[in-house]
C-alpha positions in Angstrom: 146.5 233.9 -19.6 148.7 232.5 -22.6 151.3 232.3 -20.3 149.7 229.7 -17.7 148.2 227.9 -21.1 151.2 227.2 -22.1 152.5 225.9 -18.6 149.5 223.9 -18.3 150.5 222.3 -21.9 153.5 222.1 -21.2 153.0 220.1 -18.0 150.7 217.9 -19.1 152.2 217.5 -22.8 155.7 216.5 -21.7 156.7 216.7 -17.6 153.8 214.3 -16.7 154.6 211.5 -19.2 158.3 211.9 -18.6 157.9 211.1 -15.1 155.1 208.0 -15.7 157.7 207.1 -17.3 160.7 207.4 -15.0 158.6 206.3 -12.3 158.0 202.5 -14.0 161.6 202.1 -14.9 162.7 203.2 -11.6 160.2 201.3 -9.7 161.2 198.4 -11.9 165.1 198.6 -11.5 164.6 199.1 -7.3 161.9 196.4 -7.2 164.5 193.9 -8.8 167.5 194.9 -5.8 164.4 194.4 -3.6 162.8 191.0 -4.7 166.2 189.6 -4.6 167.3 191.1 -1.5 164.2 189.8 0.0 164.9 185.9 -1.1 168.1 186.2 0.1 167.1 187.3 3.9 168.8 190.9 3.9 165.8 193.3 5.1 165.1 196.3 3.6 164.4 199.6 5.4 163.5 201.5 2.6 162.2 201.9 -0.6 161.9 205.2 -2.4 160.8 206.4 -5.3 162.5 210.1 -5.6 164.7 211.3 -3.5 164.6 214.1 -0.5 161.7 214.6 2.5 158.8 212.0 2.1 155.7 213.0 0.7 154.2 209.9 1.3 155.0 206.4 2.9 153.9 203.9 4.8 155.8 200.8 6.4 154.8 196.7 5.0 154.9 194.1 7.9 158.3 193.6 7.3 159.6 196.6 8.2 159.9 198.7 5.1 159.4 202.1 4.4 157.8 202.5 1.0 157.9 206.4 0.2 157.2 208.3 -2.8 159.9 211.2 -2.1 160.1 215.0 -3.5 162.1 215.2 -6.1 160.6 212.7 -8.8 163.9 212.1 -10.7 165.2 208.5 -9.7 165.0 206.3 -6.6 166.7 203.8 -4.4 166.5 200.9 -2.1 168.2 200.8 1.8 169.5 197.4 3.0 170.6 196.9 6.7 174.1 196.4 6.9 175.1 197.7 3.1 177.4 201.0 4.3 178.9 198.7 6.8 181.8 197.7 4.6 182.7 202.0 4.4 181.4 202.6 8.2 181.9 200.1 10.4 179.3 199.7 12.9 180.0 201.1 16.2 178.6 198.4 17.9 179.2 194.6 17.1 175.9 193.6 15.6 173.4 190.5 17.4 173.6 187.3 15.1 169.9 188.2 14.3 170.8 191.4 13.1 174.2 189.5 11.1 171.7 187.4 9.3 169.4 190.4 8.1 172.2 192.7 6.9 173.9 192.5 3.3 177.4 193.5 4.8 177.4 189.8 6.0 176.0 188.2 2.7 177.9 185.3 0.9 180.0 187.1 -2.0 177.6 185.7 -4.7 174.4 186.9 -2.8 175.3 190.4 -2.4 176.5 189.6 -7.1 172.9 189.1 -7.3 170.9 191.3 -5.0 173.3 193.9 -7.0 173.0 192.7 -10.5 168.9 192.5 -10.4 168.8 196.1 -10.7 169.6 195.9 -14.2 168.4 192.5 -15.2 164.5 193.6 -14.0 165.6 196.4 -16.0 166.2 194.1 -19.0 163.2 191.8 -18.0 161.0 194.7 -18.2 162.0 195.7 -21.7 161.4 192.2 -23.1 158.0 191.5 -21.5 156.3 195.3 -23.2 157.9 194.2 -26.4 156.5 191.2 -25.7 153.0 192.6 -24.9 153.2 194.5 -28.2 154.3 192.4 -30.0 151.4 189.4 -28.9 148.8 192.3 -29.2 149.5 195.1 -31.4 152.0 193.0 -33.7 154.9 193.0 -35.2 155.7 195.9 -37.4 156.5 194.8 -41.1 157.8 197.5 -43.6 155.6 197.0 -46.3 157.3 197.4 -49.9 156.1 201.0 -50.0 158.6 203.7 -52.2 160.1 206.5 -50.1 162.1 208.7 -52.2 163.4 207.7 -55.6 167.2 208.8 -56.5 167.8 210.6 -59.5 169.6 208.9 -62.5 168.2 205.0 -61.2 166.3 202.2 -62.5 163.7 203.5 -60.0 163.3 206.8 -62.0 163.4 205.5 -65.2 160.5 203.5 -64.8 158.6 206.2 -63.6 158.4 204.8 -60.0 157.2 207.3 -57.6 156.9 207.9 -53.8 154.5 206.5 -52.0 153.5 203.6 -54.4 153.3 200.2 -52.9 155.0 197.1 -55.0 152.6 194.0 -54.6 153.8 191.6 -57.2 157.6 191.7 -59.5 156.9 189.3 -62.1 153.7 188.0 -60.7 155.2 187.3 -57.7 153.8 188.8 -54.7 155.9 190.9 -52.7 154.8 192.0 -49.4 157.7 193.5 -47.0 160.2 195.9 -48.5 162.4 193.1 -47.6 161.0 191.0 -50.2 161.6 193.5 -52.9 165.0 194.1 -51.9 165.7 190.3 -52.3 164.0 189.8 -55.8 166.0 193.4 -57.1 169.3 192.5 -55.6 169.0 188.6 -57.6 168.4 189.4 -61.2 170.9 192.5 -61.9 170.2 194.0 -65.4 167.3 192.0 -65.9 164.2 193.5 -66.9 161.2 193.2 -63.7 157.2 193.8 -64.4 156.2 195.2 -61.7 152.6 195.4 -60.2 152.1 198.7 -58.2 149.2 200.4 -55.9 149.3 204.2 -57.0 146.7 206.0 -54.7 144.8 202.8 -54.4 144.4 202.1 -58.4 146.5 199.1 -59.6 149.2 199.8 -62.5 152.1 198.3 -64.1 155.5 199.1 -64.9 159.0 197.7 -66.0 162.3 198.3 -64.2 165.4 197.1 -65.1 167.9 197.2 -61.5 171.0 198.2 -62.5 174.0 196.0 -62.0 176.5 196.5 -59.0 179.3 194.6 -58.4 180.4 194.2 -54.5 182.4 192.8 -52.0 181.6 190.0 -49.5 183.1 189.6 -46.2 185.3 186.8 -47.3 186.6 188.9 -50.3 184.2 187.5 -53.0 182.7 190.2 -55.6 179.6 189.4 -56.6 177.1 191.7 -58.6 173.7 192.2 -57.4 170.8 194.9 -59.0 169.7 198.1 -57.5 167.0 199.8 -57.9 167.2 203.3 -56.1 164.0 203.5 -53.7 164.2 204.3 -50.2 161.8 202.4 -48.1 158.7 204.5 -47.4 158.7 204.7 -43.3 154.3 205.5 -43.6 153.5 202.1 -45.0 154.0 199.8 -41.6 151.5 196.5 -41.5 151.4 195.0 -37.8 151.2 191.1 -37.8 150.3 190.0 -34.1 152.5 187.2 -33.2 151.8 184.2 -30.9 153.0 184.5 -27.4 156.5 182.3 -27.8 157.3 184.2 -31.1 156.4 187.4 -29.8 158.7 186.4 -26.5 161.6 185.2 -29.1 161.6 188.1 -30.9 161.5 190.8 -27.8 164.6 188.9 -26.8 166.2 188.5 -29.8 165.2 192.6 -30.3 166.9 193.3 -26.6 170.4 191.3 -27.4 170.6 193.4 -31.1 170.2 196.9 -29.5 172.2 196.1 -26.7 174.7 195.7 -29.4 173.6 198.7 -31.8 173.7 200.7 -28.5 177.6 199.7 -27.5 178.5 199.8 -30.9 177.8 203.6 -31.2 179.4 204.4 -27.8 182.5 202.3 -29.1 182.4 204.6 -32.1 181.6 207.8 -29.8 184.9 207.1 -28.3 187.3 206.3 -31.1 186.0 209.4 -32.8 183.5 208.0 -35.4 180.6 209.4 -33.9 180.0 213.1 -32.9 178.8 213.2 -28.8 176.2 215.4 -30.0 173.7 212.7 -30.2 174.0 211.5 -26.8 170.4 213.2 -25.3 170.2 213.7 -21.3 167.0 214.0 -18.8 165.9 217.2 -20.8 166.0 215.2 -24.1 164.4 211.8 -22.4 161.5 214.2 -21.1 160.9 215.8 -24.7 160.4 212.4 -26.1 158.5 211.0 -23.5 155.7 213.9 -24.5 156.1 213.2 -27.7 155.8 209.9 -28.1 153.0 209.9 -25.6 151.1 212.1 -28.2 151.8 209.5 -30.5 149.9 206.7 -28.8 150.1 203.9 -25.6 151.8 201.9 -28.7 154.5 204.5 -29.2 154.9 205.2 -25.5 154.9 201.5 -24.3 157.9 200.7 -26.9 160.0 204.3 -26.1 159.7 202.8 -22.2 161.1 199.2 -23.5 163.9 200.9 -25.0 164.5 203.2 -22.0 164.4 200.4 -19.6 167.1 198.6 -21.5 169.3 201.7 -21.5 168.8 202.2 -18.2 169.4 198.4 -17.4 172.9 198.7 -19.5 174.1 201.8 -18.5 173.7 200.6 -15.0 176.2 197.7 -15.8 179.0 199.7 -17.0 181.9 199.1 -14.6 181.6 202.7 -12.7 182.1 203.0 -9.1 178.4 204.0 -7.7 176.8 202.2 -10.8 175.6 198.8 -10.1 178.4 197.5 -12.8 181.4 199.0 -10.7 180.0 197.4 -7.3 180.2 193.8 -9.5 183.4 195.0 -10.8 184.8 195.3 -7.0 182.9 191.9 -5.8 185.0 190.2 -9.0 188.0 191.5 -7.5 187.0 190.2 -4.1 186.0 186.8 -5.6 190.1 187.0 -6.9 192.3 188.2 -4.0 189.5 186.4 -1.6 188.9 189.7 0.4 187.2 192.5 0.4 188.8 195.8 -1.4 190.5 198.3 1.2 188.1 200.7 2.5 190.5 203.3 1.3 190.7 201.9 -2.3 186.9 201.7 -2.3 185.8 205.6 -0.8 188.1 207.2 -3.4 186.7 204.7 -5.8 182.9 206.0 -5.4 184.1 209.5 -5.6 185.4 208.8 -8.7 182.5 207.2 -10.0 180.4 210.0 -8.9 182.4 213.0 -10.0 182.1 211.2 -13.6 178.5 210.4 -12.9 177.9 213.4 -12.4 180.1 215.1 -15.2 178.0 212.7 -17.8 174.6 214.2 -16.9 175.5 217.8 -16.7 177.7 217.1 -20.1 174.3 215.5 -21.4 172.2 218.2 -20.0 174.0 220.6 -21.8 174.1 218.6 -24.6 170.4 218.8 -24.5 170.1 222.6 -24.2 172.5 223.8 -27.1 172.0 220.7 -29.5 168.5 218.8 -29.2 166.2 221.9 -27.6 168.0 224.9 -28.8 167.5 226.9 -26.1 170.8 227.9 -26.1 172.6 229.0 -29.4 176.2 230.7 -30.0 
């Protein structure tokens, strides 16, 4: 009987918010080919969410198959025409049938029915942090004490973990931001401090010790520490109005973009460890436990997903979406078409190192996140 329990929980827990979640940023990602494909007169026989036999479909009035297929774990979208430049068609196609298929698309239609894969993708991830941000706001890190390090101002002034700093010298201080500014400015200089302790106002002084540092132009300055940590507990959400909230989901999507190709440029110099680097096992884990954590947590785990997902799909790999641009940019610059040689043992490259990634990842997932297995 404990053993079905904890199948049940585990089910419900974990496997059904991983695939919720899969499902939206797979339906997202296809519906993007799809809309696009659709503008630009190419018709689509199928659209699939999963892959294998059909579990259940029907077909719109123009011709699609929509399907939700039996194994849950991706999806894809069938154009006429788009094997043709691999397998020729047997027969020469009717000039009704030329103006449906994406074989016979200009070069820059077939770029974008391609590229909005990853840019709904991208869409998707700004308009939930959009959402929360309009609704459940913004987080702020209040200017809440985390840990204290030994031998610091911090210490000395008897500051202790989890008091909040409202005022430094009867100025209010809100964000943790705030009191990092007001420390780092007056090095050595002694700071009255006004602090909620378990929700009783007291006062201390610190005096930030001085540091001197370098600047990215080679200037040496000196600023103060204080030796506090943030304290991660004490968030305040400010709702935002809709065009803030919009400005900052975007500005939010172009600086993790960034974070997130700045860590795989490290990964491969050698910086960084691949142990990090978490595959479906790991994405299902912390689906569940975010989803434990709230539509909040969940909602904002799916933004950054979706933007993974988006990116990942633009990396120039053959059988991502990012090598198939990679070989229309070469088209656009010898003005034809790739061999067909050139391109078959191009997507079995691609997919040998698809596929090499997610068992890599996978396994990644079992020895170092998981620990289900352990030399």
């Amino acid at each position: 009987m404990e053993f079905i329990t904890n199948i049940w929980d585990g089910t419900w827990n974990y496997v059904i918010p991983f695939l919720f979640v899969l499902t939206v940023l797979v339906f997202f990602h296809e519906l993007g080919h799809y809309w696009v494909a659709r503008r630009n007169g190419v018709r689509v026989e199928v659209f699939s969410i999963g892959f294998g036999p059909e579990i259940y479909g029907f077909n719109d009035k123009h011709g699609t198959r929509w399907r939700f297929s039996a194994i849950p774990l991706g999806g894809y979208v069938k154009m006429f025409g788009e094997n043709f430049a691999q397998d020729e068609p047997e027969e020469e196609l009717t000039d009704e049938e030329k103006e449906v298929s994406f074989f016979h698309k200009r070069l820059g239609q077939r770029a974008a029915i391609v590229a909005a894969g990853p840019a709904a993708n991208y869409l998707l991830t700004i308009v939930l942090w959009t959402g929360l941000f309009a609704f459940a706001g913004s987080p702020i890190l209040l200017a809440g004490i985390g840990n204290v390090q030994p031998d610091s101002a911090a210490m000395a002034a008897k500051l202790k973990p989890g008091d909040q700093v409202v005022a430094i010298n009867d100025q209010k201080v809100t964000s943790f931001d705030d009191l990092r500014a007001v420390v780092s400015k007056n090095p050595g200089v002694k700071l009255n401090f006004s602090i909620l302790r378990d929700g009783n106002p007291i006062h201390l002084s610190a005096t930030p010790k001085a540091q001197t540092v370098s600047e990215k132009d080679g200037i040496k300055r000196e600023i103060g520490l204080l030796g506090v940590s943030p304290d991660l507990k004490q968030i305040k959400y400010e709702p935002q109005n809709p065009f803030m909230a919009a400005w900052m989901a975007t500005k939010r999507a172009i600086d993790y973009t960034g974070l997130i190709l700045k860590y795989l440029g490290e990964m491969l110099t050698g910086q960084r460890t691949a142990e990090e680097l978490g595959g479906p096992l790991r994405i299902a884990q912390m689906s569940g436990e975010v989803a434990q954590g709230g539509w909040i947590n969940l909602i904002n785990f799916m933004a950054v997903l979706s933007l993974n997902l988006g990116l990942i799909n633009l990396f120039p790999i053959p059988v991502l979406d990012g090598g198939h641009l990679v070989m229309y940019g070469a088209e656009a610059v010898r003005g034809r078409p790739l061999s067909l040689k050139v391109q078959e043992y191009s997507f079995r490259v691609g997919f040998i190192l698809v596929m090499f990634l997610i068992v890599f990842a996978t396994w990644n997932d079992l020895v170092n996140h998981l620990k289900v297995i352990e030399f």
